[in-house]
C-alpha positions, 0 to 999 in steps of 0.5 A: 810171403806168396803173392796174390797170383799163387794164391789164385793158382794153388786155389784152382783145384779146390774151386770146381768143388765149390757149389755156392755163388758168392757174392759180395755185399759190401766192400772197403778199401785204404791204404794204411801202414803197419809193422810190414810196411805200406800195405793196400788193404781190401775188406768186404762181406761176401754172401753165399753160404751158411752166413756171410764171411768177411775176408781180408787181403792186403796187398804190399805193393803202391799199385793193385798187382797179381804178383804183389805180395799178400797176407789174407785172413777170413773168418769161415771155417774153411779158412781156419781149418784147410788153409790157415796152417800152411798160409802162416808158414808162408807167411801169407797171413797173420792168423795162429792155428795151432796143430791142434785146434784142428779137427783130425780128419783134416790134419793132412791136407793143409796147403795154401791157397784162398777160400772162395770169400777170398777169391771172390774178393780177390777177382773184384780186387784185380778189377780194380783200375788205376784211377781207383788206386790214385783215389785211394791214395789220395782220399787215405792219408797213411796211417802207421798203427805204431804211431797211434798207439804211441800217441795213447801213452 
């Protein structure tokens, strides 16, 4: 699993491409636990192109750090398209493309790294200070998915 600093890094390139600004319009954090273990998860709705995109990172570490390990999904194309293959190889995001559910043109260049709602969301992320992350863990409870669904049987 790569963590959120070489995602950062390996995003470097691609950015000075990137024409729009983004912007985030809504954000949500927890801590929450899952098959992976305690994760800190951030979601939001980034603006700035054709339609509003939510990306998510959840960060598997007890403190906001670049160097925890990460798993991201988005729903912008750009996501599925250029990055999602080479992210689940990683194992940096849980999001299955097949080979083929991607266009011919782009069939090549499939390397890891982050969408700008990604990294807009990923910048506000590191902002984050330390008394925010103790609110966090004292507002969520940890909640293991299993145990719900455990509960619905």
């Amino acid at each position: 699993m790569l963590t959120l600093s070489q995602l950062m890094v390996l995003t470097q390139n691609e950015k000075r491409k990137w024409k729009n600004r983004y912007e985030l319009q809504y954000f949500k954090s927890g801590f929450l636990e899952g098959d992976d273990g305690p994760y800190l998860s951030f979601a939001a709705v980034v603006t700035g192109g054709k339609e509003p995109r939510k990306p998510i990172i959840k960060l598997f570490s007890d403190e906001i750090t670049a160097g925890a390990p990460t798993k991201v999904s988005c729903t912008c194309p750009y996501f599925r398209i250029k990055l999602a293959l080479s992210l689940n190889a990683s194992g940096s995001t849980n999001l299955q493309v097949r080979r083929d559910d991607i266009p011919e043109r782009y069939s090549g260049i499939q390397k890891p790294g982050l969408c700008p709602h990604l990294l807009k969301l990923a910048e506000v992320v590191l902002s984050q200070d330390t008394t925010e992350i103790d609110r966090l863990r004292k507002e969520s409870s940890r909640v293991n998915i299993s145990d719900k669904l455990k509960r619905l049987t």
